[in-house]
C-alpha positions as CSV (number, residue, x, y, z in Angstrom):
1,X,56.0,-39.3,-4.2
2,X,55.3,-38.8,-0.6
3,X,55.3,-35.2,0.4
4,X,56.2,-34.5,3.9
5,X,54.5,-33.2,6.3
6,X,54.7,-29.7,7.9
7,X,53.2,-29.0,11.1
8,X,50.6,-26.3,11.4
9,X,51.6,-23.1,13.6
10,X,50.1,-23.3,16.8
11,X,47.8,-19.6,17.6
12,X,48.2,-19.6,20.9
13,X,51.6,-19.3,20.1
14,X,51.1,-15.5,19.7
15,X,48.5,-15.4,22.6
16,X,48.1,-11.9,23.5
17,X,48.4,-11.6,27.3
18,X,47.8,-8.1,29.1
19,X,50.2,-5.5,29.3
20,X,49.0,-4.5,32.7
21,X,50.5,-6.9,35.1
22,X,47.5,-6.9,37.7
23,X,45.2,-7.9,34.7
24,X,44.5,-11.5,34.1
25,X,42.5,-12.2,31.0
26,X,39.0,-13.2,31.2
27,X,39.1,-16.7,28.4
28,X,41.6,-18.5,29.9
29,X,39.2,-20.2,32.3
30,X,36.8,-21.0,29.3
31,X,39.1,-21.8,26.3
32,X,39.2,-25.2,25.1
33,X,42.9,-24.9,23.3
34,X,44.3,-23.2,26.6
35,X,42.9,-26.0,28.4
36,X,44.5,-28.6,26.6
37,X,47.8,-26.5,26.4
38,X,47.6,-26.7,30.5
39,X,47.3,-30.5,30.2
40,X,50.6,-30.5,28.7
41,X,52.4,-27.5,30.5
42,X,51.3,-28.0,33.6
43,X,49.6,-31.2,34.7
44,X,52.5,-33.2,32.7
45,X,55.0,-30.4,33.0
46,X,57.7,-29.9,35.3
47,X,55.6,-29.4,39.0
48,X,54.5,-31.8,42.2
49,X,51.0,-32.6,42.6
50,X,49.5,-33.6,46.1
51,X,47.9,-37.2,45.0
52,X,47.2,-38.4,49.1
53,X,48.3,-38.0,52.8
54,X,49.7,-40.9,54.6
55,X,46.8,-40.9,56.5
56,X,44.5,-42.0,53.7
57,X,46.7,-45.2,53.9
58,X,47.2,-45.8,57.4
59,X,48.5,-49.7,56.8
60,X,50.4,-51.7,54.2
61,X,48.9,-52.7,50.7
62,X,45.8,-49.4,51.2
63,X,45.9,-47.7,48.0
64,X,44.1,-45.2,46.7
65,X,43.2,-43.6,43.5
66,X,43.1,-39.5,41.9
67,X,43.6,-37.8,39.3
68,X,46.3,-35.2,37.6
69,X,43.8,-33.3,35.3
70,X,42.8,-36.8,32.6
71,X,45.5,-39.0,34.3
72,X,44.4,-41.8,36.8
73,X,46.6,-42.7,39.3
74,X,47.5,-45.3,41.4
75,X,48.6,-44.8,44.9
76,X,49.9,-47.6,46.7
77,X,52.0,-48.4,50.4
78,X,53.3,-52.0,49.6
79,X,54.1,-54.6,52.0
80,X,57.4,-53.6,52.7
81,X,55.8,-49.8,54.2
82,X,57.2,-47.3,50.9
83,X,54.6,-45.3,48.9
84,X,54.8,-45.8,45.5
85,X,52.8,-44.2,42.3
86,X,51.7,-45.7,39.8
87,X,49.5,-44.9,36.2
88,X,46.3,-46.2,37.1
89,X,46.2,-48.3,33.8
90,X,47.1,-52.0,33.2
91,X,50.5,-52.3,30.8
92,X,48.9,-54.9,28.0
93,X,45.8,-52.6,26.7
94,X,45.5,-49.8,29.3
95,X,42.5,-50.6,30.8
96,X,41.9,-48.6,34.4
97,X,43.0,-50.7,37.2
98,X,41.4,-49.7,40.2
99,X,38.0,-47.6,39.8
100,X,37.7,-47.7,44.1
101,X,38.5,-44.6,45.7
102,X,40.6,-46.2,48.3
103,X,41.0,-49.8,49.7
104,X,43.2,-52.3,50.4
105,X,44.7,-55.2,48.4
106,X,47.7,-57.0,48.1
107,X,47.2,-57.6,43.8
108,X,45.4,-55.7,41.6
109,X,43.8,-57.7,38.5
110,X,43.3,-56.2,35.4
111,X,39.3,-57.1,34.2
112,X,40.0,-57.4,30.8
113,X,42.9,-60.2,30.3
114,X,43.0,-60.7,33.9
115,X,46.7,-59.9,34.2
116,X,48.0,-59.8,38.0
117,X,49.6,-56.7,39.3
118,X,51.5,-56.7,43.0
119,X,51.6,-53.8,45.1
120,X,55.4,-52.8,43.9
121,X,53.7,-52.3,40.5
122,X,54.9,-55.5,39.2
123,X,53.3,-58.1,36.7
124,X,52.9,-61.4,38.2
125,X,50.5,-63.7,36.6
126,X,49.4,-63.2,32.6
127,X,47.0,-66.0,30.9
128,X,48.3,-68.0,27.9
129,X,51.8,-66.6,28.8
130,X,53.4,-69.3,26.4
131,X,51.4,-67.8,23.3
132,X,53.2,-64.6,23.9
133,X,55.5,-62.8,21.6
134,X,59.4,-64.6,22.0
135,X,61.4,-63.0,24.4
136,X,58.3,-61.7,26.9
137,X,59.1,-60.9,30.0
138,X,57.4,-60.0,32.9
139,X,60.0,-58.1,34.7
140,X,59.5,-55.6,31.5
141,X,55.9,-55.4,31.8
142,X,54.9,-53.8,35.4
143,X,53.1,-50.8,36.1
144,X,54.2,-47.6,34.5
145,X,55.4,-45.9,37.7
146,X,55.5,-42.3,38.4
147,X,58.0,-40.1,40.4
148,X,56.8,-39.6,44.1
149,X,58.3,-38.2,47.1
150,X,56.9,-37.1,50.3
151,X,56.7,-34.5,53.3
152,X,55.1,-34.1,56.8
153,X,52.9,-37.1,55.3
154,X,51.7,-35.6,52.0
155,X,52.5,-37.7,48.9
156,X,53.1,-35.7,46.0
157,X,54.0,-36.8,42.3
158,X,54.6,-35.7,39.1
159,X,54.9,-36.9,35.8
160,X,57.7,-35.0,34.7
161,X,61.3,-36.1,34.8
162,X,62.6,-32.1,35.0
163,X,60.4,-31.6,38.0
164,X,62.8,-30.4,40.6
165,X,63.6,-32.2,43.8
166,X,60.3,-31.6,46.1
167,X,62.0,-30.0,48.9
168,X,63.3,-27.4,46.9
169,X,60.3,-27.3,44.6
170,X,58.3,-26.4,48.3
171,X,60.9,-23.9,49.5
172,X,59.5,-21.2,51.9
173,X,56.0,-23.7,52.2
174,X,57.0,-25.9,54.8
175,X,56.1,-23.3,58.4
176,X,52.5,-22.9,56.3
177,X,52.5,-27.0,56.1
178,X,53.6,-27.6,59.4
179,X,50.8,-25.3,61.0
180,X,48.1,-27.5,59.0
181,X,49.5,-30.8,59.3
182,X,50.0,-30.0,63.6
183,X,54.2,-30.1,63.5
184,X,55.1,-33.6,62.5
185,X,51.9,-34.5,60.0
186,X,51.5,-37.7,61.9
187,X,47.7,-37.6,61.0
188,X,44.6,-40.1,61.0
189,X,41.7,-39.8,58.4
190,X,38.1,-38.3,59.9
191,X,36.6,-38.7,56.2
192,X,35.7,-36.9,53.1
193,X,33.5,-34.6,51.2
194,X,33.3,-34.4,46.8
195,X,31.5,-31.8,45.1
196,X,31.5,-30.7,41.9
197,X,31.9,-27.3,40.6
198,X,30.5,-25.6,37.7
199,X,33.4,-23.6,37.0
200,X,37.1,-23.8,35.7
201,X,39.7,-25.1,38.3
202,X,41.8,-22.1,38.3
203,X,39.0,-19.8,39.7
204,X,39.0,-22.6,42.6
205,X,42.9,-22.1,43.3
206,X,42.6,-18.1,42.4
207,X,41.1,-17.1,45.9
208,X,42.0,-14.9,48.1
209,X,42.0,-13.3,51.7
210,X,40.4,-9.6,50.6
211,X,36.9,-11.7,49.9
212,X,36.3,-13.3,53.1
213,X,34.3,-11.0,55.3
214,X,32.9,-9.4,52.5
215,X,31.3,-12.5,51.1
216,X,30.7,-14.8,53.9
217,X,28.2,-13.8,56.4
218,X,29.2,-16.0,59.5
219,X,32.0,-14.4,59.5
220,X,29.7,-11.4,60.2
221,X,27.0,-13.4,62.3
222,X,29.5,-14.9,64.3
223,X,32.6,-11.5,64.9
224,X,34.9,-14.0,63.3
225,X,37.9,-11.9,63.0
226,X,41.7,-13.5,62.0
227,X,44.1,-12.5,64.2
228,X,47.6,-10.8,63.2
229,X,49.4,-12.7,60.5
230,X,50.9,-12.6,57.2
231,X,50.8,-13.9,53.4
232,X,53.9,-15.9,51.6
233,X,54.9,-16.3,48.5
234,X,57.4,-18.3,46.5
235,X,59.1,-19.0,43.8
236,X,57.0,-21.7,42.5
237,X,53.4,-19.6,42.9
238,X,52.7,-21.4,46.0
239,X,51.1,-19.1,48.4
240,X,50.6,-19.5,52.4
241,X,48.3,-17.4,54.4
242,X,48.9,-17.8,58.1
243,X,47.3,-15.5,61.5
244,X,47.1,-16.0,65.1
245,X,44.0,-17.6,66.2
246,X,41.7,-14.7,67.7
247,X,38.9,-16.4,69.9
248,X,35.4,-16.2,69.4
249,X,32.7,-14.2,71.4
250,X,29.8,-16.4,71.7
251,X,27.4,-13.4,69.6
252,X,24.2,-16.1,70.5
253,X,23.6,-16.8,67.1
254,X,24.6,-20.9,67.5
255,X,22.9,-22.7,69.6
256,X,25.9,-25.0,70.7
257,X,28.9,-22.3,71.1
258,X,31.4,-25.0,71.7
259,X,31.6,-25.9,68.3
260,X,33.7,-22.5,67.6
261,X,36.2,-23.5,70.2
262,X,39.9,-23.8,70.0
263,X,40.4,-26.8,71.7
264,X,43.5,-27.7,70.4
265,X,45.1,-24.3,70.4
266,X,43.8,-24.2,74.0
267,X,45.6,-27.7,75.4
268,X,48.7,-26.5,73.6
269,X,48.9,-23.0,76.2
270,X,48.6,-20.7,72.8
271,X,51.5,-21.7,71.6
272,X,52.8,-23.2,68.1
273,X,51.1,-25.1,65.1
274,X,47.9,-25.4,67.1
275,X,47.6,-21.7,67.9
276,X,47.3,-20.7,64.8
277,X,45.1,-20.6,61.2
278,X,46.6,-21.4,57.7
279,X,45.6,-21.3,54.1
280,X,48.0,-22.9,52.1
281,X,47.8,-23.2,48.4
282,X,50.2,-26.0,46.6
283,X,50.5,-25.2,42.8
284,X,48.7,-25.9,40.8
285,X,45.6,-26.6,42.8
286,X,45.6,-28.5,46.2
287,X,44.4,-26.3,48.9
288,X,45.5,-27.0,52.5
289,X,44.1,-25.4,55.5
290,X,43.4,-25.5,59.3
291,X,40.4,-23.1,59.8
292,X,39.4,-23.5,63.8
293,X,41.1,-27.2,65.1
294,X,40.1,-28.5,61.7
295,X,42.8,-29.4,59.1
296,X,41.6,-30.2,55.7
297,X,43.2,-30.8,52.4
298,X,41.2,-30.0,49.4
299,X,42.5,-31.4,45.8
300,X,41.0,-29.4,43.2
301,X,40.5,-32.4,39.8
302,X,39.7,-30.3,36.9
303,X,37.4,-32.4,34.9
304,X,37.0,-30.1,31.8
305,X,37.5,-26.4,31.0
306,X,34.6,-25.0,33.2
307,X,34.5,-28.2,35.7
308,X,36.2,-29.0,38.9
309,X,35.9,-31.8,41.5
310,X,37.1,-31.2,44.6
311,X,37.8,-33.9,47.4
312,X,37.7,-32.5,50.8
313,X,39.8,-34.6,53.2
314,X,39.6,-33.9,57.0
315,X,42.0,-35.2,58.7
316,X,43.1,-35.2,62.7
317,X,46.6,-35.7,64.6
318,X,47.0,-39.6,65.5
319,X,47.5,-38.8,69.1
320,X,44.1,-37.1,69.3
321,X,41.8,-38.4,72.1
322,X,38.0,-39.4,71.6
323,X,37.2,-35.8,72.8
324,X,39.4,-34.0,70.6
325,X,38.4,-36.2,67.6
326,X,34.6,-35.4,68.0
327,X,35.1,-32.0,68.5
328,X,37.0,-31.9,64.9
329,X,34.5,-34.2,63.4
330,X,31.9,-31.8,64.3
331,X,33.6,-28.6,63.5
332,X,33.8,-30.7,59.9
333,X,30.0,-30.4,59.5
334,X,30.2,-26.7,59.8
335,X,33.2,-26.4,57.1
336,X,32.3,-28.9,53.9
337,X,31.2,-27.9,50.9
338,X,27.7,-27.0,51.8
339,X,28.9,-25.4,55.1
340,X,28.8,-21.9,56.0
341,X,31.5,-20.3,53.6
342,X,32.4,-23.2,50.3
343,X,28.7,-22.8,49.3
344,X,29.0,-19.1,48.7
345,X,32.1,-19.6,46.8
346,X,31.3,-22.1,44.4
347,X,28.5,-19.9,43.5
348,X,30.2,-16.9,43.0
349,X,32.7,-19.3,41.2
350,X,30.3,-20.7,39.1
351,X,28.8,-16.9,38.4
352,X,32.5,-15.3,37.2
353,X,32.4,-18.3,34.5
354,X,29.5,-18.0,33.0
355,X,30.8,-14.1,32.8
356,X,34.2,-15.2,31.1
357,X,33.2,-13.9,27.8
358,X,31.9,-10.2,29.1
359,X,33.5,-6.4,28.8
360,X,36.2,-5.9,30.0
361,X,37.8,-8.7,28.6
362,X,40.5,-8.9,31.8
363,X,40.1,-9.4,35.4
364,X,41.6,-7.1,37.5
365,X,43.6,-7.5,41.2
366,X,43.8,-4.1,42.9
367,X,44.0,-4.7,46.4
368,X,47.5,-3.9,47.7
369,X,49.4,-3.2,43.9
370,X,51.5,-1.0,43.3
371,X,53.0,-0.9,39.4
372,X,56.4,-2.1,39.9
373,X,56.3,-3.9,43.3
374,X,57.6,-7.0,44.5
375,X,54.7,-9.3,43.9
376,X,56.3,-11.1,46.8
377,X,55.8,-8.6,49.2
378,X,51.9,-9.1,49.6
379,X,49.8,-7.9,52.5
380,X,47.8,-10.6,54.8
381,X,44.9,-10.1,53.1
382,X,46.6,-8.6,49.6
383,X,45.2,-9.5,45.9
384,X,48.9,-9.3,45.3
385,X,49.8,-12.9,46.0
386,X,47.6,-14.1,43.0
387,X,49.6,-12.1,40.3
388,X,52.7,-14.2,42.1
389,X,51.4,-17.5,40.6
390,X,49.3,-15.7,37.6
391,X,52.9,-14.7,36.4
392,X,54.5,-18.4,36.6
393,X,51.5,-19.5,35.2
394,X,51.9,-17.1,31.9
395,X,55.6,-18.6,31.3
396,X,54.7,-21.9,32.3
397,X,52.3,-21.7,29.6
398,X,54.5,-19.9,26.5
399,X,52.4,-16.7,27.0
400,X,54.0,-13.4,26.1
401,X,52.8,-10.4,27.8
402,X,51.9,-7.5,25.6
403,X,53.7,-4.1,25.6
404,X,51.6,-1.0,27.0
């Protein structure tokens, strides 16, 4: 007699999250099971992920492929101008479609069994057809696609069915996205950066405004000082960091001064998207930001529990002349990954994970808390802002927070 089966009770079920709500404990950037629980609750639960910009697919049938956590995708504009979405994964025995990081094609053909894929996703061409099971049909048997809507350019997705409608889902983002993406996010593609850190992908998205002269020495070396400005939060943990752009004294340390300059702010008279800085992050982990006249999206790809790739994407407006487009090309140089400010934070990232399993067991924000505040109400340069998304990310996740 078959007995039946009972499942077994899940521990992190009775996770024991801090009491204190500035305190953020230590594991969950190096636990395997709360890894794999974030797979589920977040990557595949209910929130919009920024897969490209319409600028990485500046003509019909481009495409371009990412990742949500250990899901490929398949980013596509077809023929007919709409970006679609796609699981990077052919529909007979899920073999990855496309390993190119961007391109152009009008099929896509499937190694294995050589089925033929058009750029709406569906199947057009399988071998041996007639040997199929009765009643195949192609129609049935396209690309699995995935939900995808887009704003000011970016092309987000998700691959849950209860994900709310994006503009709501971005509610109180969009001033924060329109100072990045230069008003309209009509936007060409300078190139990318990808480096990989040593380090779990939350401490990537977990920065803040408090380090930033304290930690990077140009900023120091070079009297780079923000200008007056202030930090939002919203309901879904996204969090937008936007200041007046203060300009540079030429301190002699660079030997080429001009690559500090404002150009853009300067043409546009000091006024609007131009004028000003912005660091903008989209839960759960795309950063977007304009530091000087250079815009740059940065999609954080956790590849495992204490590794992250992250694709920098510099981008520029379409109506830029040769000038302008060289002077944000070169200003690119100076803010990549082994610039002068990423470097220092991917070590100092790399350094709080191999730390995850020290005394005391919980991180700690204390810059700007107050017990019982709005965790809304955060300064420019606040800690506060964090504990916004940490929170969302605890009930997101089915953690219960202990009892002082």
């Amino acid at each position: 007699m078959d007995m039946p089966l009972r499942s077994l009770p899940d521990p992190l079920d009775d996770y024991p999250w801090p009491a204190a709500e500035n305190e953020v404990p230590k594991e969950v950037f190096s636990r395997e099971d709360i890894y794999q629980r974030e797979l589920v609750r977040l990557f595949a639960g209910p929130v919009w992920h920024v897969a490209a910009h319409r600028a990485e697919l500046p003509k019909r049938n481009d495409f371009k492929t990412t990742w949500i956590a250990n899901t490929p995708i398949l980013v596509i504009q077809g023929a007919d101008g709409v970006v679609r979405a796609f699981h990077n994964a052919c529909s007979h025995r899920g073999v990855m479609l496309e390993t190119r990081r961007r391109g152009h094609a009008k099929e896509f053909e499937c190694p294995y069994h050589r089925w033929l894929f058009d750029d709406q996703g569906r199947l057009r061409a399988c071998p041996a057809e007639k040997d199929f099971i009765p009643g195949f049909d192609k129609a049935d048997n396209g690309l699995a696609q995935v939900r995808c809507e887009e704003f000011l350019g970016l092309v987000f997705v998700t691959l849950n069915a209860a994900t709310p409608p994006l503009r709501e889902y971005l509610k109180g983002l969009e001033p924060g996205l329109e100072t990045v993406l230069m008003g309209d996010g009509d936007c060409q593609l300078l190139g990318y950066h990808k480096t990989i850190i040593d380090a779990n992908w939350k401490l990537y998205r977990d920065n803040d405004g408090y380090h930033t002269p304290l930690l990077h020495k140009a900023f120091t070396w070079l009297n780079w000082q923000g200008g007056k400005g202030s930090q939002i939060i919203t309901e879904h943990g996204h969090m937008a960091v936007t200041a007046d752009l203060k300009p540079l004294s030429d301190t002699g340390v660079l030997n080429d001064p001009s690559l500090l300059e404002f150009k853009a702010a300067i043409r546009a008279g000091g006024e609007g998207p131009q004028a000003k800085t912005a660091v903008i992050v989209v839960s759960p982990g795309t950063l977007i930001s304009k530091a000087l006249d250079l815009p740059i999206i940065r999609y954080a790809l956790p590849k495992g529990v204490d590794r992250t790739e992250i694709h920098w994407t510099f981008i520029a407006h379409r109506n830029d002349d040769p000038e302008m487009l060289q002077h944000r090309i070169r200003q690119a140089n100076m803010m990549g990954p082994s610039a002068m400010i990423s470097l220092e934070d991917a070590a100092v990232f790399n350094r709080a994970q191999k730390a995850t399993a020290t005394q005391p067991p919980n991180t700690q924000f204390v810059k700007g808390y107050r017990p019982g505040m709005n965790l809304a109400e955060a300064g420019q340069n606040d800690e506060v802002g964090n504990l916004a998304w940490w929170d969302l990310y605890r009930r997101q996740m089915g953690f219960e927070r202990g009892v002082e």
